[in-house]
N, C-alpha and C positions, 0 to 999 in steps of 0.2 A: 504494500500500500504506500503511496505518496500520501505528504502531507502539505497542504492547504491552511494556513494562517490567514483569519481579518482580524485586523486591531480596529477599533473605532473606537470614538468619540464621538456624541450627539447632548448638546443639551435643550436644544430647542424640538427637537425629535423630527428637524430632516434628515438627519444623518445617518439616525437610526432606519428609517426608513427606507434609504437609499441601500441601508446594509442588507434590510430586509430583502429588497431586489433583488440583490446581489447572492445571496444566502439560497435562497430560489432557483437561481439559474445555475448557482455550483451544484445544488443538490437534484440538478435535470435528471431525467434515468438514464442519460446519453455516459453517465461520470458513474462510474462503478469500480475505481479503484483508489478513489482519493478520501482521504480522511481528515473533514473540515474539524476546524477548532476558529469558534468564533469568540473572543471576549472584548469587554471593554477593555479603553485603553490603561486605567488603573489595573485591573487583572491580571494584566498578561506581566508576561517577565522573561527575564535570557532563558530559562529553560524553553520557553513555548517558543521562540528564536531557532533554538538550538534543535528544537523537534521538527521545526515548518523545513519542505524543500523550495515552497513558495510563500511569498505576502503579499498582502492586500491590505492598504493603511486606508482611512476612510475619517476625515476630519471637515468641523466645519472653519468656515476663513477667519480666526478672530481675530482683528485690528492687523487685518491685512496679511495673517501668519498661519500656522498651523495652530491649534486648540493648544492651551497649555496643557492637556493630559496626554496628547498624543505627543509631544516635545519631551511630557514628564517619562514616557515609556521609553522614549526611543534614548534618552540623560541615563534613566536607571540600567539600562540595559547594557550601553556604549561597551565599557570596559568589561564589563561579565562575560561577555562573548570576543572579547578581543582577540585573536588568536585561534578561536576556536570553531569560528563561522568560516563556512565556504563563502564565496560569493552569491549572496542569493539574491534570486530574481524577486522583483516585487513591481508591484502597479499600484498608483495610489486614486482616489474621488475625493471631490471638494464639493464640500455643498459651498456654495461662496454668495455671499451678502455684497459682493462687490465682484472685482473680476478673477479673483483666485490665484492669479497668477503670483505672488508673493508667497502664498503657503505652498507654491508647486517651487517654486525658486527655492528655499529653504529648504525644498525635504531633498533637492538634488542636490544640494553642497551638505546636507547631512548625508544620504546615500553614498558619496564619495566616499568617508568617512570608517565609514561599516564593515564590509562590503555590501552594498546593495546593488543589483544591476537591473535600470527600468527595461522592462518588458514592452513596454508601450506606453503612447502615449497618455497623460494624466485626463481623466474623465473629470470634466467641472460642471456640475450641475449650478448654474444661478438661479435664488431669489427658490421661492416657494416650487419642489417637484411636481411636475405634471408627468402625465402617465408615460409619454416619449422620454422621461429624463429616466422613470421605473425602468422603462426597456430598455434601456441601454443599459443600465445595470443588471439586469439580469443576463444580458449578452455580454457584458465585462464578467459577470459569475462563471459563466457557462464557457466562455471562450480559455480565461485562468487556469478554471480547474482541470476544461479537456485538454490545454497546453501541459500542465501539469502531467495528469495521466499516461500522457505519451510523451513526457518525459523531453518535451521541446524545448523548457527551458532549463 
């Protein structure tokens, strides 16, 4: 089995929502060898790091940034896995109250950092989700986890 990591943050409960998508399209029936682990971003830790072949970070834009819990996961973790991480692929979603691109900036010069290697491009949902922003996230779910499975990234 591969393993499948989403960290999020939501306090407004787009984010959560967006995870929800997301969470849906990893668990398609098309994905039958990946083993999701979804938590907040306070929950998680370098072991759940250290367990995932892939991530999935999923934050909303605060003052133009990434959430302070999702910054707080990825501080706590830094040196825990230093040395001990492969390069792992990740994709990260914005829910963004503005244009996003500041929390997608920060999380690439922190991915440098890790090793993190983006998979693709970052999905920015603005301003309140409609059901075209749901489906794309469930097509970032479904796309992840089948890249996952076979092992593409």
């Amino acid at each position: 089995m591969k393993h499948l990591l989403i960290v999020y943050h939501s306090k407004t409960g787009n984010t959560q929502s967006l995870t929800e998508a997301i969470v849906r399209g990893a668990r398609n029936a098309e994905v039958t060898e990946v083993d999701l682990r979804v938590l907040r971003a306070f929950a998680a830790g370098p072991e759940d790091l250290l367990w995932a072949d892939t991530l999935l970070l999923g934050t909303p834009e605060n003052f133009g940034y990434l959430s302070g819990a999702v910054k707080d996961f990825l501080d706590r973790t830094f040196y825990e896995v230093e040395g001990k991480l492969s390069p792992l692929p990740y994709a990260m979603y914005v829910s963004a109250g503005n244009d996003g691109t500041g929390a997608v900036r920060a999380m690439e010069r922190i991915a440098n950092g890790y090793p993190f290697t983006a998979i693709q491009e970052p999905l920015i949902i603005k301003g309140t989700p409609q059901q075209a922003d749901f489906t794309a996230c469930e097509e970032l779910g479904l796309a992840i986890a089948l890249g996952t499975q076979m092992g593409i990234f």
